[in-house]
C-alpha positions as CSV (number, residue, x, y, z in Angstrom):
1,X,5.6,16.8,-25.9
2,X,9.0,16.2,-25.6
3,X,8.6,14.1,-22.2
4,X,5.8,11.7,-24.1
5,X,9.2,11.2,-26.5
6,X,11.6,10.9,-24.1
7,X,9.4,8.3,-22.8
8,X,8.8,6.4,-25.8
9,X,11.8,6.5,-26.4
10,X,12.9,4.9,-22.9
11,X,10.5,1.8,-23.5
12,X,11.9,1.2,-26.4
13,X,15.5,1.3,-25.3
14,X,14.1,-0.8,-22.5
15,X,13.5,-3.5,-24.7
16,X,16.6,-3.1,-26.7
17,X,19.0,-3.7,-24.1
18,X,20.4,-7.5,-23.6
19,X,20.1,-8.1,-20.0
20,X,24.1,-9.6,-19.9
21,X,25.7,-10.0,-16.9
22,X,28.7,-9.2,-18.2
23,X,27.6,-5.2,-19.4
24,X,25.6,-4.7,-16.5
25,X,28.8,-4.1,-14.4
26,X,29.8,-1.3,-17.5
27,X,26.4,0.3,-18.2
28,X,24.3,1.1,-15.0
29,X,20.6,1.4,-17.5
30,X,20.4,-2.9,-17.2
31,X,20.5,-2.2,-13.5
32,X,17.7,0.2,-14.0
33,X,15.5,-2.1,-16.3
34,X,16.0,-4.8,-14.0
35,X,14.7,-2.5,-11.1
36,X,11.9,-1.0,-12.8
37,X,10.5,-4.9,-13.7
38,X,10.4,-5.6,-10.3
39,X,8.9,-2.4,-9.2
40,X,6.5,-3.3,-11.6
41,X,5.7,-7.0,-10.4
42,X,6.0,-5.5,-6.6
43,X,4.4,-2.0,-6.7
44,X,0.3,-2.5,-7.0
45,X,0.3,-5.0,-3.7
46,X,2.4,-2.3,-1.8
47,X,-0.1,0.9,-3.1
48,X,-2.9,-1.9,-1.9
49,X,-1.4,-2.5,1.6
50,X,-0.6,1.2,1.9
51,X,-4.4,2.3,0.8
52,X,-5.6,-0.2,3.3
53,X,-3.3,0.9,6.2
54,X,-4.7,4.5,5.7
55,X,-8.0,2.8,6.1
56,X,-7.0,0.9,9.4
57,X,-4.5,3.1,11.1
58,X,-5.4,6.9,11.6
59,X,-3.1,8.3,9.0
60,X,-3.7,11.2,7.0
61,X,-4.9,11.0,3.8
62,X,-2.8,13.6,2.1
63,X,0.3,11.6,3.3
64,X,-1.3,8.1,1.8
65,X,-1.8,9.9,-1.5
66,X,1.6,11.4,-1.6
67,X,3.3,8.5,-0.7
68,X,1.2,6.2,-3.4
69,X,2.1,9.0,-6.3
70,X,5.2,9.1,-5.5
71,X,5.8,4.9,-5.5
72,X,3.6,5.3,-8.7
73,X,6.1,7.9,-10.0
74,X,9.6,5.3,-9.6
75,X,9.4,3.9,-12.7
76,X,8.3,6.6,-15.0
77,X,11.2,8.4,-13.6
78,X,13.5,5.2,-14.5
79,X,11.8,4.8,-17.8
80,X,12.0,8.9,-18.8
81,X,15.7,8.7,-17.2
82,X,16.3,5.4,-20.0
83,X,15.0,7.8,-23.1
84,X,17.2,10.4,-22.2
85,X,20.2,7.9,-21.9
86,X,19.4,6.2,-25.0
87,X,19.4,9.5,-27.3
88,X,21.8,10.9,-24.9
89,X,26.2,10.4,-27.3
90,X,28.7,7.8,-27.1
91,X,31.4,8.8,-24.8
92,X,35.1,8.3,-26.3
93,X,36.1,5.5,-24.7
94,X,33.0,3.4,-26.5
95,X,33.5,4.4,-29.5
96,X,36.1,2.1,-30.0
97,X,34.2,-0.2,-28.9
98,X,31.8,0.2,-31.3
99,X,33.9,0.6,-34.1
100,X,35.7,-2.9,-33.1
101,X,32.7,-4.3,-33.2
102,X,31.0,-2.6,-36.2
103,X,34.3,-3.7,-38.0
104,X,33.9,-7.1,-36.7
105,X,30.3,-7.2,-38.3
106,X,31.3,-5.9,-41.5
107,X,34.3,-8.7,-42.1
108,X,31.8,-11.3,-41.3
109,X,29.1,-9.8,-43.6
110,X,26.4,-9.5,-41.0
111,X,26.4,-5.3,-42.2
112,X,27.2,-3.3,-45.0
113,X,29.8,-1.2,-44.9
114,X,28.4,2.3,-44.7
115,X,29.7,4.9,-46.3
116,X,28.0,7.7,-45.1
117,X,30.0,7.9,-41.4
118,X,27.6,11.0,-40.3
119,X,25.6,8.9,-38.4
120,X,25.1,10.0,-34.7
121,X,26.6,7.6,-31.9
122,X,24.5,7.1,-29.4
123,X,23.6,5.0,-26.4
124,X,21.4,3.2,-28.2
125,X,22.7,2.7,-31.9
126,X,25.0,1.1,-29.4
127,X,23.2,-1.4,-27.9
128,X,21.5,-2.2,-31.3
129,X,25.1,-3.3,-32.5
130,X,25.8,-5.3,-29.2
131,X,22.6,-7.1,-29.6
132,X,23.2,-7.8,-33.2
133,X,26.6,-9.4,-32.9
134,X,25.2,-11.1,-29.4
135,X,23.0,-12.4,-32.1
136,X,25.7,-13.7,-34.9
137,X,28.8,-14.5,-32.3
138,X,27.3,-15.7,-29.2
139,X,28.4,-14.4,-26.2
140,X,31.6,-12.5,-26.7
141,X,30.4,-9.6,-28.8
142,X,32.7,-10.3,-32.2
143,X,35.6,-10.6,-30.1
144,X,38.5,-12.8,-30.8
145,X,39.9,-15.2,-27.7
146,X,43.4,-13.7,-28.1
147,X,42.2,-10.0,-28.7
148,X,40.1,-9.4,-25.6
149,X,38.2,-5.7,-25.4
150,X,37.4,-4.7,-22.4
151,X,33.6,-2.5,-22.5
């Protein structure tokens, strides 16, 4: 039960994440999305030619299968790998990051304050915030031009 979670929970981080440039050279799960799309667009043509070159060339069927589960298994293990990152805790360094942001956020009365600060940090509360203020500043993430933070 807990993989069907973990997997939800990777598609729906999936769809959270902003495909920026400019993160994907900080958080290596946009390089991950972007590779499970295209093994999505590219994987049923290559299980067709490799079903049909088991039907030509005299390979052995237990190899065709294995090799076809195993393509078929890429991007469940990307997506399963994306739940467990998503639920998985903010490491120190991004929590100021956060918070800067958050603050950011707060002064310009996109979010109330909230008083209750027991709220876990996580991967993806994280990117919900960066999408937000992608959202309300554009494409600097509430930061100032003089006061640049480097995520």
């Amino acid at each position: 039960m807990n993989l069907i979670k973990n997997f939800k929970a990777g598609q729906r981080y999936m769809a959270l994440c902003p495909m920026d440039k400019a993160l994907s050279y900080s958080f290596p799960e946009l390089k991950i999305i972007n590779h499970i799309k295209t093994a999505k667009k590219y994987l049923p043509p290559i299980i067709v030619f490799i079903a049909v070159w088991q039907y030509f060339m005299p390979a052995q069927l237990a190899v065709t299968v294995i090799t076809i589960l195993f393509a078929l298994s890429l991007p469940i293990q990307g997506i399963c790998w994306l739940g467990k990152r998503s639920q998985s805790p903010l490491p120190l360094n991004l929590v100021d990051c956060y918070n800067h942001i958050k603050a950011q956020l707060i002064e310009k009365k996109v979010i109330e304050e909230n008083k209750n600060n027991r709220e876990k940090l996580t991967f993806e509360s994280f990117m919900k915030l960066i999408k937000l203020s992608k959202t309300h500043f554009g494409s600097y993430f509430g930061q100032d031009d003089d006061n640049k933070l480097d995520i």
